[in-house]
Residue frames as qw, qx, qy, qz and C-alpha x, y, z in Angstrom:
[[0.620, 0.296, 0.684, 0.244, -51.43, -29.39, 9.12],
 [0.012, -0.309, 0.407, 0.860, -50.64, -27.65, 5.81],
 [0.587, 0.451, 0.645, -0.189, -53.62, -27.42, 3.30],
 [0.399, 0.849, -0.117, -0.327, -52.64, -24.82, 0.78],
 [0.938, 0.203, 0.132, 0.249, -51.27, -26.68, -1.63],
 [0.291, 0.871, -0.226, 0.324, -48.62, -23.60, -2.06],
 [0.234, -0.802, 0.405, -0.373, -47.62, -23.75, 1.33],
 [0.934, -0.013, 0.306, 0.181, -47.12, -27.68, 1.05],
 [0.580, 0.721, -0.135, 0.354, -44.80, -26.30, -2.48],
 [0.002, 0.879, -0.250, 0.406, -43.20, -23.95, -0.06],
 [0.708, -0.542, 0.449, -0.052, -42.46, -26.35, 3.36],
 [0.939, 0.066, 0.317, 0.115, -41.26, -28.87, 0.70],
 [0.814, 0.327, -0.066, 0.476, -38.49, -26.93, -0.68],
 [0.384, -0.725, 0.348, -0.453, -37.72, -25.55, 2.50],
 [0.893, -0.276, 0.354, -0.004, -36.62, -28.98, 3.20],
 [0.913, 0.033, 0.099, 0.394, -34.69, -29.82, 0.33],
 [0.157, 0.916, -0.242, 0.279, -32.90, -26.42, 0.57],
 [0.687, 0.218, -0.440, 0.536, -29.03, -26.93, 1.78],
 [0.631, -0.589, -0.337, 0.376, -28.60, -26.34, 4.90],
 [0.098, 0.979, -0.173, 0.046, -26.90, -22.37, 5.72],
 [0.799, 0.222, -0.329, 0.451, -23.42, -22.76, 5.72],
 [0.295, -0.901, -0.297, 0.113, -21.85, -21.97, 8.33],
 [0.013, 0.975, -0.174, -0.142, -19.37, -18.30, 8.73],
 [0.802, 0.422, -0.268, 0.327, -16.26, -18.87, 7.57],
 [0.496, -0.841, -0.067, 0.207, -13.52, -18.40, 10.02],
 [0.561, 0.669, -0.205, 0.441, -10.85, -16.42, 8.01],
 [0.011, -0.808, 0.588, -0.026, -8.15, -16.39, 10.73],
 [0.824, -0.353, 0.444, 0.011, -7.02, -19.59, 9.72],
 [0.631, 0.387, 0.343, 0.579, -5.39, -18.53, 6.67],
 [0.253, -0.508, 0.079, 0.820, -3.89, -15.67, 5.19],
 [0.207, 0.204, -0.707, -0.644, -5.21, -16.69, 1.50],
 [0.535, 0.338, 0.686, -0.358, -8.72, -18.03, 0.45],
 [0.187, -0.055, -0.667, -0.719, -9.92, -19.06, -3.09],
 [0.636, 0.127, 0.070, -0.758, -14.16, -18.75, -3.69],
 [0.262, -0.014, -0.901, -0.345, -15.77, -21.30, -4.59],
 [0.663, 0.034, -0.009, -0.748, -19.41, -21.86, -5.62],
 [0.869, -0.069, -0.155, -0.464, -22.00, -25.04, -5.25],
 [0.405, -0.786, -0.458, 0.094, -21.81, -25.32, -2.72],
 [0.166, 0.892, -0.186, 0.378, -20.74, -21.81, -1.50],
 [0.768, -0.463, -0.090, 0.433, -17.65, -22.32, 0.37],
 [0.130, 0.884, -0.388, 0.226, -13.85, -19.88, 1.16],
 [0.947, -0.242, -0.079, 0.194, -11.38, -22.59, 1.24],
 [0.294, -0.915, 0.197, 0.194, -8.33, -21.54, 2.91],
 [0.661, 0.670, -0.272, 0.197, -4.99, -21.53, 0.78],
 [0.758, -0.615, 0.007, 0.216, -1.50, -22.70, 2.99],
 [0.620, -0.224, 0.401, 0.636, 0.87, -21.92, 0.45],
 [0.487, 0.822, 0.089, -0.282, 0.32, -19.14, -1.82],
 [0.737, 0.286, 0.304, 0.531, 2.32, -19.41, -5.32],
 [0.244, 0.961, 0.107, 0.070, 3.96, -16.16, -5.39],
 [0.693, 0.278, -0.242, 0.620, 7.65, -14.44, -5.31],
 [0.278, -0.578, -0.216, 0.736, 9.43, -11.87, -2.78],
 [0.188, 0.926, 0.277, -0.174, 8.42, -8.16, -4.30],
 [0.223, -0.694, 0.507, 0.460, 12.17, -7.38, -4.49],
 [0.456, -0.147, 0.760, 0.440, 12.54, -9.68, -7.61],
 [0.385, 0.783, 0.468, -0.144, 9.92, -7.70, -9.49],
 [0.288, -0.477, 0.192, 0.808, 11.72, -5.55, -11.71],
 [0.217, 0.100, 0.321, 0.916, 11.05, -2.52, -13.80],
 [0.284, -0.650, -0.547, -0.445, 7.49, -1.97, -12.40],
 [0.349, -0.026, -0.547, 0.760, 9.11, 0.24, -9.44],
 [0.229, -0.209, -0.070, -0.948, 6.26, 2.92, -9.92],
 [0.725, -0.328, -0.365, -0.484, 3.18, 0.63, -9.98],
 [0.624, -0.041, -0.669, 0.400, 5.33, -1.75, -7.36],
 [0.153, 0.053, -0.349, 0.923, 5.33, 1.64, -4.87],
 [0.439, -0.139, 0.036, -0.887, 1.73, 3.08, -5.54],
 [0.706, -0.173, -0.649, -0.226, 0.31, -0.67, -4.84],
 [0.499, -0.029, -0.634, 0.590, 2.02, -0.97, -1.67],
 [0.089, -0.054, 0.392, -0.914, 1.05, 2.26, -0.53],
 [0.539, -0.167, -0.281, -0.776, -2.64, 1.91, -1.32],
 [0.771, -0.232, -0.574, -0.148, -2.77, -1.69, 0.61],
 [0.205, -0.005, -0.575, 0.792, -0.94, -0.19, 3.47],
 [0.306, -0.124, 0.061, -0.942, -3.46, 2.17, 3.60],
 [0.682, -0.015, -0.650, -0.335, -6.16, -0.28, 3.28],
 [0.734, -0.145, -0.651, 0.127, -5.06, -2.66, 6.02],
 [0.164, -0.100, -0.519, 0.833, -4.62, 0.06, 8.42],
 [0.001, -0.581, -0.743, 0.333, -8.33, 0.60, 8.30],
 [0.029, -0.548, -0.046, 0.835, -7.55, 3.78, 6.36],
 [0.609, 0.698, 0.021, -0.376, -9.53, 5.03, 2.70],
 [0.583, -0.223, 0.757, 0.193, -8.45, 2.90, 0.04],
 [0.640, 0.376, -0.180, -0.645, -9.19, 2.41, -4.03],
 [0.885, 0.382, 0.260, -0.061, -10.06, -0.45, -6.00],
 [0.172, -0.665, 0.562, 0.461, -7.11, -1.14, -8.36],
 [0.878, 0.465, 0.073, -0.094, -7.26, -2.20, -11.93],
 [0.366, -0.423, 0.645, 0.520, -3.16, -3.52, -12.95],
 [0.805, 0.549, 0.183, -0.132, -3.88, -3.79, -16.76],
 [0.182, 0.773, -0.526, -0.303, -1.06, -3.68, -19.69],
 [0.354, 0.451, -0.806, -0.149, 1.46, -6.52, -21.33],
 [0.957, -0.146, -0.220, -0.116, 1.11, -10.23, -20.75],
 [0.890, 0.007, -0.261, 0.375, 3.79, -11.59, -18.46],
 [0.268, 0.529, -0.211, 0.777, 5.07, -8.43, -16.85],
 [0.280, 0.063, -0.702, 0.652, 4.12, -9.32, -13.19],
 [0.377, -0.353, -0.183, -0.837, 0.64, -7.83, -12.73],
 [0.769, -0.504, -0.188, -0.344, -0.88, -10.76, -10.51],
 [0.765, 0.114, -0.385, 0.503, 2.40, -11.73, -9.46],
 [0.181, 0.388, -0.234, 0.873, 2.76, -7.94, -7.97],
 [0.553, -0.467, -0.063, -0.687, -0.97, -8.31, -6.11],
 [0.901, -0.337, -0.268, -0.052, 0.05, -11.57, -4.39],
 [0.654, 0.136, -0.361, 0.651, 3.83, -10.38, -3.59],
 [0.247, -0.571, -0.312, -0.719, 2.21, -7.26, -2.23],
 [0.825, -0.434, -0.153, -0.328, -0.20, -9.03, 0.13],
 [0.858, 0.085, -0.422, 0.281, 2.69, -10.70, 1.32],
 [0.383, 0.345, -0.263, 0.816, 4.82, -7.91, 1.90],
 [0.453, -0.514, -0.029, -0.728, 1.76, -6.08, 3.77],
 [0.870, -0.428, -0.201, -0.145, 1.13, -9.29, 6.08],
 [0.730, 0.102, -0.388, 0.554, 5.19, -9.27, 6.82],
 [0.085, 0.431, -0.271, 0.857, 5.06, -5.97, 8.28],
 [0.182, -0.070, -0.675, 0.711, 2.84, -6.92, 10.70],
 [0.343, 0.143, 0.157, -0.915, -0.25, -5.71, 9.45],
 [0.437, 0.170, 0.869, -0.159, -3.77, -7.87, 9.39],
 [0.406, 0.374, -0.491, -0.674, -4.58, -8.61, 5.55],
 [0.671, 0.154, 0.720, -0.086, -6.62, -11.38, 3.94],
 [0.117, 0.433, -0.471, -0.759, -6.89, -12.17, 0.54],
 [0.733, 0.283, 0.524, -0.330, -9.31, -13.76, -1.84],
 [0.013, -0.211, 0.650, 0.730, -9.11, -14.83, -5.04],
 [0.550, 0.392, 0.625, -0.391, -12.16, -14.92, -6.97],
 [0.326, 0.026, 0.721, 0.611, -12.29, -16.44, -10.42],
 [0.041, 0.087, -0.571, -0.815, -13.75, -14.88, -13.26],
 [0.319, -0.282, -0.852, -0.305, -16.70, -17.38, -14.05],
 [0.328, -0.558, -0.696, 0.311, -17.79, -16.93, -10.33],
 [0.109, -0.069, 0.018, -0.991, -18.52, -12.88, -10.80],
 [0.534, -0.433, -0.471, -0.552, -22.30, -13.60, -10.92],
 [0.694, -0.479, -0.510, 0.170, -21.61, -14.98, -6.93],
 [0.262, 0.380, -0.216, 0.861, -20.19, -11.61, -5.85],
 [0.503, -0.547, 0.006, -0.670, -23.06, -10.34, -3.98],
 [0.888, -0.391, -0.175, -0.164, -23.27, -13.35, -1.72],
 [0.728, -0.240, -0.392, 0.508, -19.60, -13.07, -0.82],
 [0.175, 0.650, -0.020, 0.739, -19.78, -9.83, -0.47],
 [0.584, -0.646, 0.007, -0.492, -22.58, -10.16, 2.26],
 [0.881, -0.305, -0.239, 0.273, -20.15, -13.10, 4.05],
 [0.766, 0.153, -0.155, 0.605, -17.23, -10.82, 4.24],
 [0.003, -0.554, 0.039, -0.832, -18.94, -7.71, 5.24],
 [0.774, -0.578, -0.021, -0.259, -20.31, -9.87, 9.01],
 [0.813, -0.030, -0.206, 0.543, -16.05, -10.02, 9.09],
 [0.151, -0.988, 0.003, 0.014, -14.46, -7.98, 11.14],
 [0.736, -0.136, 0.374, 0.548, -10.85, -8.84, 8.80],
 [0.313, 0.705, -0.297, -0.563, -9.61, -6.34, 6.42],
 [0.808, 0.267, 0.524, 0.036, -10.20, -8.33, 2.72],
 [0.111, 0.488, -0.582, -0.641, -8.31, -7.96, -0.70],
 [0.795, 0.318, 0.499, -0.137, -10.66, -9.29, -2.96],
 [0.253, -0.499, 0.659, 0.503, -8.42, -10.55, -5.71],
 [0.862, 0.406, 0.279, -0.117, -9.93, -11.39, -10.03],
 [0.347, -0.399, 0.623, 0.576, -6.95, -12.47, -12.12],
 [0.104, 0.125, 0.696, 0.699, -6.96, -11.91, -16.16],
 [0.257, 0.566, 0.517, -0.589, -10.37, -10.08, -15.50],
 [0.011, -0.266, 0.480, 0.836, -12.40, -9.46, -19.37],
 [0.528, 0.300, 0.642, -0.468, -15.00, -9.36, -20.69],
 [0.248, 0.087, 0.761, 0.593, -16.29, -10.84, -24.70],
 [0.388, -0.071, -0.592, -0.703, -19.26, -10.53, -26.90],
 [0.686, -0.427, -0.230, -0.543, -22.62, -10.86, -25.01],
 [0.490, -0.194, -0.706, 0.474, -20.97, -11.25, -21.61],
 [0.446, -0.727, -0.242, -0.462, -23.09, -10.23, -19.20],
 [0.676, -0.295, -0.440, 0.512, -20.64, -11.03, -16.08],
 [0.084, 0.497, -0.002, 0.864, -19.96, -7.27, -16.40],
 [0.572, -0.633, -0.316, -0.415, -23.11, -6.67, -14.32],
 [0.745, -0.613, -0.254, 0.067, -21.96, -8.51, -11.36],
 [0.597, 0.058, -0.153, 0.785, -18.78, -6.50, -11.33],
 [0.132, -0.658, -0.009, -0.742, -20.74, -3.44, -10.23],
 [0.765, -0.520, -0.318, -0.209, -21.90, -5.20, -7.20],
 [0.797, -0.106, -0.228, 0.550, -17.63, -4.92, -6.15],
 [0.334, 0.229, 0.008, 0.914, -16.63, -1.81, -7.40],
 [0.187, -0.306, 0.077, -0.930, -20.00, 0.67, -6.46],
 [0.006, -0.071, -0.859, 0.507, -22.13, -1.90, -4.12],
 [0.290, -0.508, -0.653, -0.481, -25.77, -0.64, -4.82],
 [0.136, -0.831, 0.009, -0.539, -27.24, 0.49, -2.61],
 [0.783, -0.482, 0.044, 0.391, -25.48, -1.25, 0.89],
 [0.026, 0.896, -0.436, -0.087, -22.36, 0.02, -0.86],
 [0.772, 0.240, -0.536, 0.243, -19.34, -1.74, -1.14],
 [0.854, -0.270, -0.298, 0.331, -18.05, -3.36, 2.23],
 [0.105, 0.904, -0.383, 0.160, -15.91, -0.98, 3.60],
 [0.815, -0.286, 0.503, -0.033, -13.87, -3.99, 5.11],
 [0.722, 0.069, 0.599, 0.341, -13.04, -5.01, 1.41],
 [0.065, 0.731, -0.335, -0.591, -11.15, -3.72, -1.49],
 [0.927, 0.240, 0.276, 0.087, -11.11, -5.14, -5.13],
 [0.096, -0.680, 0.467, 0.557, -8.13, -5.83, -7.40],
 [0.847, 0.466, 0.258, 0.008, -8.55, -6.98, -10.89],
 [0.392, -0.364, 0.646, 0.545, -5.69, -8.01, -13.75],
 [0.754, 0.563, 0.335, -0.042, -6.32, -7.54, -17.29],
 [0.398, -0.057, 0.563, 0.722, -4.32, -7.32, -20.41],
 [0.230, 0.625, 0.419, 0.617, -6.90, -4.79, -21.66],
 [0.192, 0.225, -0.252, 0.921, -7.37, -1.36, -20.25],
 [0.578, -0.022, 0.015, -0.815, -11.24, -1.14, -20.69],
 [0.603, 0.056, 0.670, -0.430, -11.96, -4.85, -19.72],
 [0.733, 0.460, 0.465, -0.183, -13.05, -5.60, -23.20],
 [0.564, 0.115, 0.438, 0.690, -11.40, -6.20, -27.09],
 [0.150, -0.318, 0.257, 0.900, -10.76, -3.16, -28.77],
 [0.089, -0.026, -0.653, -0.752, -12.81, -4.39, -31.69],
 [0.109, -0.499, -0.815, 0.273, -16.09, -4.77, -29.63],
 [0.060, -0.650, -0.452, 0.608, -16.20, -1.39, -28.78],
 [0.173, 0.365, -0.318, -0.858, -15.85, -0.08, -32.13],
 [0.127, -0.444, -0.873, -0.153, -18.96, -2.71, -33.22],
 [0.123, -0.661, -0.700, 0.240, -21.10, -1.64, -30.85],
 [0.048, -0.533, 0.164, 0.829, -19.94, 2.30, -31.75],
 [0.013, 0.153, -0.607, -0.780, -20.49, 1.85, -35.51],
 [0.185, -0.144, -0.963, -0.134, -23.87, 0.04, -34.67],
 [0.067, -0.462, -0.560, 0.685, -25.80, 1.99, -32.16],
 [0.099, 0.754, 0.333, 0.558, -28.28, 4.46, -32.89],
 [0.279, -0.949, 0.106, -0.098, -26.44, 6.26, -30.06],
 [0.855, 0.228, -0.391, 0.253, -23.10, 5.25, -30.15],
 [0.122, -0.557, 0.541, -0.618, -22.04, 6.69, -26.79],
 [0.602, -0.300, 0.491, -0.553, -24.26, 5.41, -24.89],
 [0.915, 0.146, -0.273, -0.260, -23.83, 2.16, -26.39],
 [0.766, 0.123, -0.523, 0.353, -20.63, 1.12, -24.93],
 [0.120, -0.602, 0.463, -0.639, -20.33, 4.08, -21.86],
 [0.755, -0.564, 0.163, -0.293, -22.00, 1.56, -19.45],
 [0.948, 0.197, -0.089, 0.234, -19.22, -1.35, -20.36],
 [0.557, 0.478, -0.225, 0.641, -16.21, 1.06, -20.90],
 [0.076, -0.768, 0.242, -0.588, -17.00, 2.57, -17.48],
 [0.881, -0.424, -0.161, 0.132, -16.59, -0.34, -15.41],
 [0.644, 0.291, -0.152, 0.691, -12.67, 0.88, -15.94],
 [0.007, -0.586, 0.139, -0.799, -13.57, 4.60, -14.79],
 [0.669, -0.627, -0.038, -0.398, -14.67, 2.93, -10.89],
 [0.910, -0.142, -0.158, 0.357, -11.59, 1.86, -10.46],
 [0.326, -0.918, -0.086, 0.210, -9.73, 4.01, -8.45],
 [0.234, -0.619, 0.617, 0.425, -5.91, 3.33, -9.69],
 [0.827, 0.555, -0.077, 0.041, -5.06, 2.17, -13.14],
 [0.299, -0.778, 0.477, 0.280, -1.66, 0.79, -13.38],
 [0.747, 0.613, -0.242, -0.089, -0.05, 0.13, -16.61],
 [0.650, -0.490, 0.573, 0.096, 2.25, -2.28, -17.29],
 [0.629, 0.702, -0.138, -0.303, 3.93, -2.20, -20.16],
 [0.958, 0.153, -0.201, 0.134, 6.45, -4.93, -22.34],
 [0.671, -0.575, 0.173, 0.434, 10.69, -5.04, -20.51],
 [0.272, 0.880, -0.389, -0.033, 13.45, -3.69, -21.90],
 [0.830, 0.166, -0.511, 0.146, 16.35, -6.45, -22.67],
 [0.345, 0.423, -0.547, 0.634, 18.23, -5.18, -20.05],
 [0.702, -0.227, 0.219, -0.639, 15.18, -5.33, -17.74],
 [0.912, 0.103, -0.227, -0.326, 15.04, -8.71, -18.81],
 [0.793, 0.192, -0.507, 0.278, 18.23, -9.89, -18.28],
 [0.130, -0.419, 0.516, -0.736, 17.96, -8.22, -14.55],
 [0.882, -0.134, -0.101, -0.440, 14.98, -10.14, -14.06],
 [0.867, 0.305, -0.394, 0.007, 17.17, -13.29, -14.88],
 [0.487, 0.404, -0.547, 0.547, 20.21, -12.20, -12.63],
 [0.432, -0.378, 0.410, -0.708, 17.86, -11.25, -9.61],
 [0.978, -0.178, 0.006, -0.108, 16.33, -15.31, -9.59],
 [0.753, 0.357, -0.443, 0.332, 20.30, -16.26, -9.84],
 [0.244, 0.496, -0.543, 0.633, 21.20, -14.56, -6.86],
 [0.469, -0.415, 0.462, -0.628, 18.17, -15.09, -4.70],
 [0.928, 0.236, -0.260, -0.124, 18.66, -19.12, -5.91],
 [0.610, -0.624, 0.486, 0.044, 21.97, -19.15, -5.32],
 [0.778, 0.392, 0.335, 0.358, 22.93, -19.86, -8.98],
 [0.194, -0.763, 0.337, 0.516, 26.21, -18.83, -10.30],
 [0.703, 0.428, 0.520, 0.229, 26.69, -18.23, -13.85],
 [0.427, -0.363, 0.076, 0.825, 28.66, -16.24, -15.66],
 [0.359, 0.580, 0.359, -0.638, 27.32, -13.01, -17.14],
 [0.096, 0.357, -0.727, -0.578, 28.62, -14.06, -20.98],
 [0.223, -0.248, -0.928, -0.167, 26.33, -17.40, -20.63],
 [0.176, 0.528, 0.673, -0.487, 23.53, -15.96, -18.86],
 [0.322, 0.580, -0.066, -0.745, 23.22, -13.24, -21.85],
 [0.229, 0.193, -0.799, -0.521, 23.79, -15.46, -24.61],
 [0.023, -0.168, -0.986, 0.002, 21.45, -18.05, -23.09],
 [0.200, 0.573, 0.306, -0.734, 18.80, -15.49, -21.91],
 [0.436, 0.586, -0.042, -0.682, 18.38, -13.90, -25.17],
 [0.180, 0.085, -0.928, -0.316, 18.29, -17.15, -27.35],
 [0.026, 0.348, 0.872, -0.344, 15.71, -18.41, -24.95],
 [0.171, 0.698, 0.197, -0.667, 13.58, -15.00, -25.65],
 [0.297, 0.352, -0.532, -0.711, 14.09, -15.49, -29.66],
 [0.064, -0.116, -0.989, -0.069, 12.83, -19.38, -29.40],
 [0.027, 0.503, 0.790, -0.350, 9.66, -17.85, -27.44],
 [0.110, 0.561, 0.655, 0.494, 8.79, -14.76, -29.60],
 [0.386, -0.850, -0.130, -0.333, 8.20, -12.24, -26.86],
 [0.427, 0.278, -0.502, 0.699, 10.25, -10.78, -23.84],
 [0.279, -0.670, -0.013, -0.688, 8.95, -10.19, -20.45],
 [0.211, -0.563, 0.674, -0.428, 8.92, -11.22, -17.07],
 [0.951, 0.032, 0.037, -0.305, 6.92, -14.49, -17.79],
 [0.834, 0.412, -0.328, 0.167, 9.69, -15.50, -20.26],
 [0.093, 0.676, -0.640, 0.354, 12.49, -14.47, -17.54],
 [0.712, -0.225, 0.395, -0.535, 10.92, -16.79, -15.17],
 [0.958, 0.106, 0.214, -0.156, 10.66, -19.63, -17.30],
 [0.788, 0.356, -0.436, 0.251, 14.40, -20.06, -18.79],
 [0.327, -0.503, 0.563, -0.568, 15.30, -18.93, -15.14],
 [0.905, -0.149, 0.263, -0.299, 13.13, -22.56, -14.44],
 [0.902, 0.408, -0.115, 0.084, 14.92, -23.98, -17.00],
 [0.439, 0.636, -0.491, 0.401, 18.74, -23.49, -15.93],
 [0.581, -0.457, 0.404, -0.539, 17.47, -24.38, -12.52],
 [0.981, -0.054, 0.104, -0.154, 16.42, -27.68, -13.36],
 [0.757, 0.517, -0.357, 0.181, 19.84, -27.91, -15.43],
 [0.072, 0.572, -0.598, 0.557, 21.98, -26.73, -12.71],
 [0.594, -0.141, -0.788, -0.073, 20.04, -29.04, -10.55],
 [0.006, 0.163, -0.380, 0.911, 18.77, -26.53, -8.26],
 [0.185, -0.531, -0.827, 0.010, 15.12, -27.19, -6.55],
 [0.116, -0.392, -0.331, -0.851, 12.60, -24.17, -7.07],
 [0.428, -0.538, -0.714, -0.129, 10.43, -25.04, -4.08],
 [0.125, -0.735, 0.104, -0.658, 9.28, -22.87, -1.34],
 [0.131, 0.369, -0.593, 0.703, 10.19, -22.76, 2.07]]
């Protein structure tokens, strides 16, 4: 019989506490998205991504990715990779084509994706994935951070682990469209504001410097572009001549304001649908 009226407190939410979940069993997928309340790693059957060969003009960053996740998945030292630069120019597109490429050869890879919002739950998957005995790519698309975000924090918990460390089992990659993680005009606030103005933004702006690779990614060149365009035609099986693919191509790219692999992609969708050509995967 309980008498302390604590230890009644205590037994009684010890009951309504959720049950542990139990381990996840990550070889039944190649792909897993997080997901919080309840914590769960639901497995993914179809990942949304393209073949690596149809990436074009990002041969450098395309080459030093690869190698680094080889490395990686053979059990061997590995960094953390930050893809940052232009919108639309293949950055998460390269981390999931990648992963692909790495699991074709033959070599055992997993991937996560873990959204943004859910950075504060890092630590807890950290501690599921480190009682795995799977090499992990932990994966944050469009990764950034605003005005009094504090998510920052839990992004240390990936990149330098405290004091357990980071997993050695898992490796993060993050996408942003800023270099340092955060708008430009923040950091000159918090600079002009400080009564130290170093140390006002160094903890923030170094989340960037624990990332092992930095790979820039910067806007296409037309002719990039209109390779882009001619590489979905061939591995489609759409024939079009190269007079009407340029004219149409670079109309399509004046209507939208911007040029990059996003836009190739999407009048690429478009001439599909015309040509009556189905986009699905195998």
């Amino acid at each position: 019989m309980i008498d302390d009226p604590q230890d009644r407190i205590a037994a009684a939410l010890e009951r309504m506490a959720p049950a542990p979940l139990p381990a996840p069993d990550l070889t039944e997928a190649d792909a897993f998205v997080w997901h919080v309340n309840p914590d769960r790693l639901v497995p993914v059957g179809r990942v949304n991504r393209i073949d690596v060969g149809l990436l074009v003009g990002i041969d450098r960053s395309r080459d030093t990715l690869l190698q680094n996740t080889r490395q990686f998945a053979r059990g061997l030292p590995a960094n953390n990779a930050l893809l940052w630069g232009a919108r639309g120019m293949g950055k998460s597109s390269l981390v999931k084509a990648v992963h692909a490429t790495i699991v074709g050869e033959g070599l055992p890879l997993k991937i996560v994706e873990l959204q943004r919002e859910d950075l504060p739950s890092v630590g807890r998957l950290l501690n599921i994935l480190r009682e795995s005995d799977q090499q992990v790519l932990l994966f944050c698309d469009d990764l950034s951070f605003g005005h009094d975000d504090q998510h920052y924090k839990s992004l240390k918990a990936v990149l330098d682990g405290g004091i357990e460390g980071r997993p050695e089992n898992v490796v993060f990659y993050a996408t942003s469209n800023r270099r340092h993680l955060m708008p430009r005009d923040m950091i000159e606030n918090e600079r002009a504001s400080a009564i130290s103005p170093t140390e006002a933004t160094e903890e923030k702006v170094s989340l960037s410097d624990r990332f092992g690779l930095w790979l820039g990614f910067h806007p296409c060149s037309q002719d990039e572009y209109l390779a882009m365009i001619r590489g979905y035609c061939a591995e489609y099986g759409i024939e079009i001549d190269d007079d009407t693919l340029r004219a149409e191509a670079i109309e399509w790219q004046a209507t939208r304001g911007s040029r990059s692999g996003r836009v190739a992609w999407q009048y690429f969708t478009d001439l599909a649908g015309r040509r009556g050509v189905s986009l699905s995967q195998s």
